[in-house]
C-alpha positions as CSV (number, residue, x, y, z in Angstrom):
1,X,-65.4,-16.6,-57.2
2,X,-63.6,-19.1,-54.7
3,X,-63.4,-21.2,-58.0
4,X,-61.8,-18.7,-60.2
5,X,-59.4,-17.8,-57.6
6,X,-58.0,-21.3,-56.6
7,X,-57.8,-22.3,-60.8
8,X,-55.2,-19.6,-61.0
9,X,-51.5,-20.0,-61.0
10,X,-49.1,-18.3,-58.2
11,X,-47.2,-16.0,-59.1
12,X,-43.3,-17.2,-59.8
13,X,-41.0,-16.5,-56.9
14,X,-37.5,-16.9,-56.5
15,X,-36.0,-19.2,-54.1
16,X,-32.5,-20.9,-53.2
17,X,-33.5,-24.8,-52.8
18,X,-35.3,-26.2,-55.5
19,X,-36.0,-30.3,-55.7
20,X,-33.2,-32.8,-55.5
21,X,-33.1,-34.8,-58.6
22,X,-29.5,-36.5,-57.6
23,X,-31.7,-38.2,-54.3
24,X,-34.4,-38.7,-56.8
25,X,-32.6,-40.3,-58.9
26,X,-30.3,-42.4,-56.3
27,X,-33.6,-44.2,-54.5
28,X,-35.0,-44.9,-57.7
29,X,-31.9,-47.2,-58.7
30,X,-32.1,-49.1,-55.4
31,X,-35.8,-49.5,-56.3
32,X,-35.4,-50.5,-59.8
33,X,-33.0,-53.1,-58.9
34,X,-34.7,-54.5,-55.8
35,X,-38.1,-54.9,-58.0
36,X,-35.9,-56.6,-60.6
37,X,-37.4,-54.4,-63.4
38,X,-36.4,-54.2,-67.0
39,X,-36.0,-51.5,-69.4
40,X,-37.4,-52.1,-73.3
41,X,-36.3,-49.2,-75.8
42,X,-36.9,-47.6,-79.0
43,X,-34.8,-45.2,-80.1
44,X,-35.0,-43.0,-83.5
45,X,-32.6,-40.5,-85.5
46,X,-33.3,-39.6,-88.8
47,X,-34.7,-42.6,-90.8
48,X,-32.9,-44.9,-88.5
49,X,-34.5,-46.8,-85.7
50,X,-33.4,-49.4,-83.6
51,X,-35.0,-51.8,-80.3
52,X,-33.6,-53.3,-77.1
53,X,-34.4,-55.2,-74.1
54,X,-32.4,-54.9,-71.3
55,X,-31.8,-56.2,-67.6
56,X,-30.8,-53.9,-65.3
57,X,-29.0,-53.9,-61.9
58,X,-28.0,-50.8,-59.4
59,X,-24.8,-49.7,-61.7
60,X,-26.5,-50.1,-64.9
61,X,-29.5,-48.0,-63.9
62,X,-27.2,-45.8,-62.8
63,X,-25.6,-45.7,-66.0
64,X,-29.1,-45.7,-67.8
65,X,-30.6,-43.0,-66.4
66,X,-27.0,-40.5,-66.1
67,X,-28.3,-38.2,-68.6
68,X,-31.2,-37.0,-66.0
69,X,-28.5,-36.3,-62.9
70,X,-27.5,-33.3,-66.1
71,X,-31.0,-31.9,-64.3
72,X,-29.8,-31.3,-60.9
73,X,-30.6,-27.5,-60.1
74,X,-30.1,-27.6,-56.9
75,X,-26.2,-26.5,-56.7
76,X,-23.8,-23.7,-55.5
77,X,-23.8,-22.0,-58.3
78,X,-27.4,-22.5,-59.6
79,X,-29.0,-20.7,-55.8
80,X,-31.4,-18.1,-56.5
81,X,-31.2,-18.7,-60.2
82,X,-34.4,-20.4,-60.7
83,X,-38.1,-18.9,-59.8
84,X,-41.2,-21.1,-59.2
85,X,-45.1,-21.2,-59.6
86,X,-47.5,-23.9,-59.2
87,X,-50.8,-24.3,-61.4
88,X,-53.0,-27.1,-62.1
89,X,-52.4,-29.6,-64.7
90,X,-54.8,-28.3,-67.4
91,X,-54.9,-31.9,-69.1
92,X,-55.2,-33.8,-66.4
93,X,-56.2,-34.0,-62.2
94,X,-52.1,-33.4,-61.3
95,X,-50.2,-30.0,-60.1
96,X,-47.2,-28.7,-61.6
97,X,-44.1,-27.3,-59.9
98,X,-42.6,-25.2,-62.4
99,X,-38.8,-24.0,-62.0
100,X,-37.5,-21.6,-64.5
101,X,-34.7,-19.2,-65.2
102,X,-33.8,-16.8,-68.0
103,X,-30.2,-17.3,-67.3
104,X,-28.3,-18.1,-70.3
105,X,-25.5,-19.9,-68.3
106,X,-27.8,-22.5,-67.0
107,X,-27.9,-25.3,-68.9
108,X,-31.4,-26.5,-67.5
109,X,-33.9,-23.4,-68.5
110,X,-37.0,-25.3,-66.6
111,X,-37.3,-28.2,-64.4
112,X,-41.7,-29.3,-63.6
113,X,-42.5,-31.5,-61.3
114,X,-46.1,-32.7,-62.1
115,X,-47.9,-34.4,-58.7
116,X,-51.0,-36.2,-57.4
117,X,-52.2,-33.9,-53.8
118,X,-48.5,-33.5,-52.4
119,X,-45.2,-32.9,-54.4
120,X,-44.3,-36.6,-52.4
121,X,-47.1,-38.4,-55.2
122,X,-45.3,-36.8,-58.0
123,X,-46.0,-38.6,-61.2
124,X,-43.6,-36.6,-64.5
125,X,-40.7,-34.8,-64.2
126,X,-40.3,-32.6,-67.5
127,X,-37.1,-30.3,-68.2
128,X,-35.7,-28.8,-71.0
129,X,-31.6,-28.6,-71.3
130,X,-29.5,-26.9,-73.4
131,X,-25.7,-27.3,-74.2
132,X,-24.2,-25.1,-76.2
133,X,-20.2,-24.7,-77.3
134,X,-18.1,-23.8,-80.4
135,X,-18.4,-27.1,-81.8
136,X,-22.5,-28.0,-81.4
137,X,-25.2,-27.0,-79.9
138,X,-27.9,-29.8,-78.2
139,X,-31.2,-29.0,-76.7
140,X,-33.4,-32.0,-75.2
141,X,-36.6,-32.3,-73.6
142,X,-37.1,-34.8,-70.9
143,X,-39.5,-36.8,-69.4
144,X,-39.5,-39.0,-66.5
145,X,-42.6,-40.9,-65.8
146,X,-43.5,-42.9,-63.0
147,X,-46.2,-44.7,-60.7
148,X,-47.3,-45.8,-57.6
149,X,-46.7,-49.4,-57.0
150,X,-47.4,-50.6,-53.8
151,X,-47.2,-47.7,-52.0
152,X,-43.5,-46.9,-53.6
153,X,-43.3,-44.0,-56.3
154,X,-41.1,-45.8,-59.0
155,X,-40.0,-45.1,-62.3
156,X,-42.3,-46.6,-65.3
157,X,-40.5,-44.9,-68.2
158,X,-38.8,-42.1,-69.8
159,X,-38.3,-40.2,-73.0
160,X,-35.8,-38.0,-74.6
161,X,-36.3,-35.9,-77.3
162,X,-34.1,-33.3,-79.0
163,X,-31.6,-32.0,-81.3
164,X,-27.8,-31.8,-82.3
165,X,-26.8,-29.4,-84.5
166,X,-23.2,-29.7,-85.3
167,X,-20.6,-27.5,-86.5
168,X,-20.9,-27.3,-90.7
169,X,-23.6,-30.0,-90.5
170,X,-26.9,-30.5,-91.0
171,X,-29.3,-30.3,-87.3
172,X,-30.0,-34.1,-86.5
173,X,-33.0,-34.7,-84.6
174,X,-33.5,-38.1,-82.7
175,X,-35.6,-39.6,-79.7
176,X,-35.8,-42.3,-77.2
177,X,-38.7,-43.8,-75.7
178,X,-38.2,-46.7,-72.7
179,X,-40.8,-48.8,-70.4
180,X,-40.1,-49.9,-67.4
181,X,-41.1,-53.5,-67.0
182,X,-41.1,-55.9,-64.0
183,X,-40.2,-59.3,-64.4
């Protein structure tokens, strides 16, 4: 019975901080810079495909990784907008921190943290954003992975996924997958 009741999920409740990605995001370019890592790429659109290998320092991270500071929740205008639960990771031995909303003004409609024992050891960050205005409409899911190294949670790759759909034009669906690498 004990078992049953901790497998179970809590129920979503709303609150008015939710986790910082902007601070997130901010240590991991000092960390990615001081570790000299590297970022290879794919990304794909249609039939098209194309590779790189890049070297990174603190303002080109920066620059890499903008698109996920669009996941920042924790605003003004965004308090008491989102609800979360927590449930284990069905697939594997991590918890999820699940932030959602039905609001239709927010461009981020869920935000999961997925950890190792403490939110601290987290391991994914998954969200799903939306954009939507008289000329396209864009909705992307993604994915930050990372890993303990040395006792330092750091990023060890990402992945963006989505589509565009564009006034009088066809939907164009692309991705992008990167590895972290340390030289």
């Amino acid at each position: 019975m004990i078992f049953l009741a901790s497998c179970q999920s809590v129920q979503p409740s709303a609150v008015d901080e939710y986790i910082s990605i902007q601070d997130l995001l901010n240590s991991q370019y000092e960390l990615l810079t001081t570790t000299n890592s590297s970022l290879s790429k794919r990304a794909t659109s249609g039939s098209d495909s194309s590779y790189v290998f890049i070297l990174h320092d603190s303002v080109q991270w920066k620059k890499e990784l903008g698109i996920f500071e669009r996941l920042e929740i924790n605003q003004p205008k965004l308090k008491g907008k989102y609800e979360i639960s927590i449930q284990e990771d069905q697939f594997s031995n991590l918890t999820i921190t699940s932030y959602t909303t039905l609001d239709n003004e927010a461009e981020v409609k869920y935000l999961k943290l997925y950890y190792l024992d403490d939110e601290s050891n987290f391991r994914k960050i998954e969200a799903e954003w939306q954009e939507s205005n008289p000329i396209y409409t864009s909705k992307r899911i993604l994915n930050l992975f990372f890993e303990d190294l040395s006792g330092e949670i750091i990023l060890s790759g990402y992945e963006v996924t989505g589509s565009q759909k564009m006034l009088l034009q066809d939907e164009d669906a692309f991705s992008l997958k990167a590895k972290v690498e340390r030289i």
